[in-house]
Every structure is written in structure tokens, then in C-alpha cells.
C-alpha positions in Angstrom: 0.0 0.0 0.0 1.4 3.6 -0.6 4.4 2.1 -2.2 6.1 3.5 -5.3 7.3 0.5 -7.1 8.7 2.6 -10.1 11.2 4.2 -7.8 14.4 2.1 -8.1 17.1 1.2 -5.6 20.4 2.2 -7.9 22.3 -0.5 -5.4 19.9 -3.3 -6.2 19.4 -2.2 -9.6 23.5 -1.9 -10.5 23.2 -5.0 -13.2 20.9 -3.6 -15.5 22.3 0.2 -15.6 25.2 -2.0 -16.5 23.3 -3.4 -19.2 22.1 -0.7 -20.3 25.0 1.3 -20.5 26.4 -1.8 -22.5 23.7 -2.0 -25.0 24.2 1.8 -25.9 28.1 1.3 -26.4 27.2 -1.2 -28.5 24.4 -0.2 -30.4 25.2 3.1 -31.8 21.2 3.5 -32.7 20.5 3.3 -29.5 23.8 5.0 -27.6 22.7 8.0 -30.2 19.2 7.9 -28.9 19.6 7.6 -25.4 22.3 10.7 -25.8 19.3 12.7 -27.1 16.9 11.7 -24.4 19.0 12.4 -22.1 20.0 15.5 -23.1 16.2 16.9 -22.4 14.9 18.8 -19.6 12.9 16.0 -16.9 9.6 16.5 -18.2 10.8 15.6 -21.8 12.8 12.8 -21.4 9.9 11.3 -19.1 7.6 12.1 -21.8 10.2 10.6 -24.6 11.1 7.8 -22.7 7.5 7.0 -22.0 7.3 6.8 -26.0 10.2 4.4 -26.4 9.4 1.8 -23.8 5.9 1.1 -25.4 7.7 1.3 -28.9 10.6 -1.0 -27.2 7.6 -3.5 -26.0 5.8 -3.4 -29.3 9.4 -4.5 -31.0 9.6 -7.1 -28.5 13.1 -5.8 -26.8 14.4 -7.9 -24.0 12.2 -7.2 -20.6 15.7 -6.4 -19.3 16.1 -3.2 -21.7 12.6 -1.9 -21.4 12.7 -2.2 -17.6 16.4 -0.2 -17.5 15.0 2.2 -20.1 12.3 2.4 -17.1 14.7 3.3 -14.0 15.8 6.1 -16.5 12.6 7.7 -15.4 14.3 8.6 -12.4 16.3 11.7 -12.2 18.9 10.7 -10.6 19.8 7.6 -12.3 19.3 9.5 -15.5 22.0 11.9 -14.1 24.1 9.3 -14.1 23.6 7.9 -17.0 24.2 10.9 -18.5 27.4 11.9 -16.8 28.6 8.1 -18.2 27.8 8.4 -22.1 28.4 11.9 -22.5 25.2 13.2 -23.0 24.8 17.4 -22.9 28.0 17.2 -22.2 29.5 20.7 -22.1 33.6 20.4 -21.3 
């Protein structure tokens, strides 16, 4: 009850920011794409990302990748994605 089960635990969670991280090393498509979202004020990037996960589901993308796309909804975690690939990246 009350819970917020979207929130993530970054500790528990380490494996697949790790994955996710991996997949857009490897992927330029989707590195270029994450870049972008993450570049975006909060509100966008929740908005975007909101987009890509039902797109993600609809392609039938591992449930591991559409649930780290997911933590990326916090904006924390997307800070640190960011910081990691680059993205908005001023210096």
C-alpha cells in the first residue's frame, strides 16, 4: 500500500544500468538515442522515454532493456547515465 514500485534502488538495480549502459556502447542507434533523451529537460525525457518503452515493448526488446530504459525515469539515475555516455556534455 502507498508504495512507489517505479522508484528504483540504484544499489539493487546496478546489473541492469550496467546493461544498459552496454547495449548503448554497442548499439550506436540506440547509444545516439539515449544521448538525445537524455540531453532533455525532466519532463521531456519522461515524456520521450514513456514513448520508447511502449515502442521497445511493441518491437519485443528484452524485458531487461525496457525495464532499464524504465529506471531512466528517475532523475537521478538518469544523471548518471548521462554523466557516463556523454550526453549534454559541455567540457
Amino acid at each position: 500500500m502507498g508504495s512507489h514500485p517505479k522508484t528504483p534502488d540504484p544499489l539493487a538495480e546496478d546489473e541492469t544500468f550496467i546493461l544498459l549502459m552496454q547495449v548503448a556502447a554497442e548499439e550506436p542507434e540506440v547509444g545516439e538515442r539515449l544521448r538525445k533523451l537524455l540531453a532533455l529537460d525532466d519532463f521531456n525525457r519522461k515524456s520521450l522515454l514513456g514513448s520508447w518503452i511502449a515502442e521497445a515493448r511493441l518491437k519485443g526488446a528484452p524485458e531487461s532493456f525496457v525495464r532499464a530504459l524504465g529506471y531512466l525515469r528517475d532523475d537521478s539515475i538518469a544523471r548518471q547515465a548521462r554523466e557516463l555516455i556523454g550526453a549534454g556534455d559541455t567540457h
